[in-house]
C-alpha positions in Angstrom: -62.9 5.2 -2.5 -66.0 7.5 -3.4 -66.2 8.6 0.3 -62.8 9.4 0.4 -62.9 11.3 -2.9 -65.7 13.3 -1.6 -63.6 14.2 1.3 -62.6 16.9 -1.0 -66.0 18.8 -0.3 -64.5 19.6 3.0 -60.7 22.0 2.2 -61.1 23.5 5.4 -61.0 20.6 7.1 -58.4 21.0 10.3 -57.6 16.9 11.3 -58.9 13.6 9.8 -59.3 10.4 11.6 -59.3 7.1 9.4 -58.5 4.8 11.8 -59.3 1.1 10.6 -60.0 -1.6 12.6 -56.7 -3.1 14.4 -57.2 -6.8 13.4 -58.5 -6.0 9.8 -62.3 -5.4 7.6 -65.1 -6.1 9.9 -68.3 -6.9 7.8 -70.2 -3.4 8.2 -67.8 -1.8 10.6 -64.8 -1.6 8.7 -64.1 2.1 6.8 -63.7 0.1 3.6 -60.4 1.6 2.6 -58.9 -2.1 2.7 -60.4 -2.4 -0.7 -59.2 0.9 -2.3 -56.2 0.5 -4.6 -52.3 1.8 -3.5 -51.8 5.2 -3.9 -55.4 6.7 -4.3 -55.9 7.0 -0.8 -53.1 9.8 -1.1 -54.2 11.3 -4.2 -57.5 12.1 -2.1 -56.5 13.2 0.3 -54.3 15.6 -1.2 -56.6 18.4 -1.3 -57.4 18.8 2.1 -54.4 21.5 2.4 -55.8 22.9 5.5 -55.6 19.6 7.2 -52.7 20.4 10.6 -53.8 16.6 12.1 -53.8 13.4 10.4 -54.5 9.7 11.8 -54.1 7.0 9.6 -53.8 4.2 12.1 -53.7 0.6 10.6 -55.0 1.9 7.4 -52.9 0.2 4.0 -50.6 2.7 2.4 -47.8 2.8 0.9 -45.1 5.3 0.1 -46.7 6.6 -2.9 -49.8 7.9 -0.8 -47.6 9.5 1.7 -45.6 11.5 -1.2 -48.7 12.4 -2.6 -50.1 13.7 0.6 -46.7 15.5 1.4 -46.7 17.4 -2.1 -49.9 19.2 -0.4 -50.3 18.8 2.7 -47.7 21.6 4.1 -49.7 22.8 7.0 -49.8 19.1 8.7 -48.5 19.4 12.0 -49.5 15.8 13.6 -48.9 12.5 11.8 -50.1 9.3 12.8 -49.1 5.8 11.4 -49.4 3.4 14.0 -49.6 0.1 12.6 -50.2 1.2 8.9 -50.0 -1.9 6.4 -50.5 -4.1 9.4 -49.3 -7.2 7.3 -46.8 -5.4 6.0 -47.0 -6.4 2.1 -46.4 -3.2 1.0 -45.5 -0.1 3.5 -42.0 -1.2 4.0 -41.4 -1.2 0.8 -40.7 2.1 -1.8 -38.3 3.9 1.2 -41.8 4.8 3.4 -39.7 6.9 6.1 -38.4 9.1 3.4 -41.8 9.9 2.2 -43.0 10.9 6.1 -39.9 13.1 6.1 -40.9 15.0 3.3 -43.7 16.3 5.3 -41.6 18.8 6.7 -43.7 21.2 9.3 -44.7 17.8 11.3 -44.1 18.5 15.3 -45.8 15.2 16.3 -45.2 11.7 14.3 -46.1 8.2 15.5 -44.8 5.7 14.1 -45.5 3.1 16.6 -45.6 -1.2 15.1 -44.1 -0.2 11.9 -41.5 -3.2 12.0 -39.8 -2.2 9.0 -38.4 0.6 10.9 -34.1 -0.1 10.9 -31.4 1.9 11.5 -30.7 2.9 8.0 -34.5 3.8 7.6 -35.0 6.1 10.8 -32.3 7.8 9.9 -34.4 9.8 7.1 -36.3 11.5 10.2 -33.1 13.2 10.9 -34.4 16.5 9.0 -37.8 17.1 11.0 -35.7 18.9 13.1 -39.2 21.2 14.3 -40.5 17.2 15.7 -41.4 17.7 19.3 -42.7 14.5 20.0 -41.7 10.9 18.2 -43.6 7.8 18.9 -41.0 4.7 17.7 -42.6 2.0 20.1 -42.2 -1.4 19.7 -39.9 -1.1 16.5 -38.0 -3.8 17.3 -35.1 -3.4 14.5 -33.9 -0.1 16.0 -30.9 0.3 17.9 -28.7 2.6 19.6 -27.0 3.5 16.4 -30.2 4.8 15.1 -31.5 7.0 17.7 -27.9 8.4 16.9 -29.1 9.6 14.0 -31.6 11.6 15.3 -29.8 13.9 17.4 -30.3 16.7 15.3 -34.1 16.4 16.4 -33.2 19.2 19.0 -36.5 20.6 19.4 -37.9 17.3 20.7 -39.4 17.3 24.2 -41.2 13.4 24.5 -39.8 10.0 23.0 -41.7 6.6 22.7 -39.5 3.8 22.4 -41.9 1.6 24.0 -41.0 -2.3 23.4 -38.6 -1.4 21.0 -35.9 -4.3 22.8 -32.9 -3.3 21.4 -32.6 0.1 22.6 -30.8 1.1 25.9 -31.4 3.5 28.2 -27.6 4.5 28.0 -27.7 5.2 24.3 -30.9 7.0 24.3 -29.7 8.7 27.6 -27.0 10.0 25.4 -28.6 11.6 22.5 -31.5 13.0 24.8 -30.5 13.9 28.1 -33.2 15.0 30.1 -36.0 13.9 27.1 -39.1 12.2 29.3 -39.2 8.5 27.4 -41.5 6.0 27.7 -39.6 3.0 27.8 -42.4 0.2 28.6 -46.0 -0.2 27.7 -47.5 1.2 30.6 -50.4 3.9 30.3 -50.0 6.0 33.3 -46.7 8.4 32.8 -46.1 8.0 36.9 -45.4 4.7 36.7 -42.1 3.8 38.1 -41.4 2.1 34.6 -41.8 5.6 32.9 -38.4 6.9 33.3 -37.6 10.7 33.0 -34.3 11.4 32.8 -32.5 14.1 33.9 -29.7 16.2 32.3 
């Protein structure tokens, strides 16, 4: 918690990585923001207002760190979730998506193994309508009828629904024609698997 508070020494600071360790603390290789408390991980990083690019990949949060980043952080361009809370005991919970969408300015947002992510939930993404690239990859709750609700994401130019088993390629076909989507977990984008489709 001290390191992140003096993270405030640094307001011009541009992007932030706190990527934690996938499969949880590591004795003496773990950041050490398992043990910090709900919520103060967003209060300090709050005043970083010049941050455009953030990574909190498997980190614990909750909603009230994200609406206390979003309050400041208007600048922040690239968000990145993947895996946040990765036991899940308290992300999903408080609305989380609602809080992301307040960040309002963000052009890239991964999202990727958040499995609290429904239908009902995504739909709250619907007004980062500047998103140009959305990472919703093995989110295994989402359907058709939610990538619906993000066809007002116009602007958007690379989709990961990777894994995510209950989406077609019709339905997302049909809200993004012509959208490159990476459909399968496969790294290289030429891979016959990675399907571009065409308007």
């Amino acid at each position: 918690e001290d390191g992140l508070r003096a993270l405030a020494s640094f307001p011009s600071l541009k992007a932030l990585a706190l990527r934690d360790n996938e499969d949880g603390p590591v004795p003496g290789y773990s950041t050490g923001l398992y043990s910090t408390p709900y919520g103060s991980r967003g209060m300090a990083l709050s005043s970083l207002t010049s941050l455009t690019a953030l990574y909190l990949d498997f980190m614990l949060l909750d909603s009230m760190d994200l609406h206390a980043m979003s309050r400041t952080l208007t600048a922040l361009r690239t968000l990145s979730l993947q895996d946040v809370d990765p036991h899940n005991e308290h992300f999903c919970k408080g609305a989380p998506l609602e809080a992301v969408a307040a960040f309002t300015a963000l052009t890239d947002l991964d999202l990727t193994k958040i499995p609290c992510i429904t239908d009902e939930a995504v739909s709250a993404l619907s007004t980062l309508v500047g998103l140009t690239s959305l990472d919703l990859g093995h989110c295994n709750l989402l359907t058709d009828e939610g990538i619906r609700s993000l066809s007002t994401l116009s602007a958007l130019t690379f989709l990961n629904v990777a894994e995510s088993e209950l989406l077609t390629d019709e339905g997302i076909h049909a809200v993004f024609p012509g959208v490159p989507v990476r459909r399968w977990d496969v790294e290289n984008r030429d891979h016959p698997n990675y399907h571009r489709f065409s308007r």
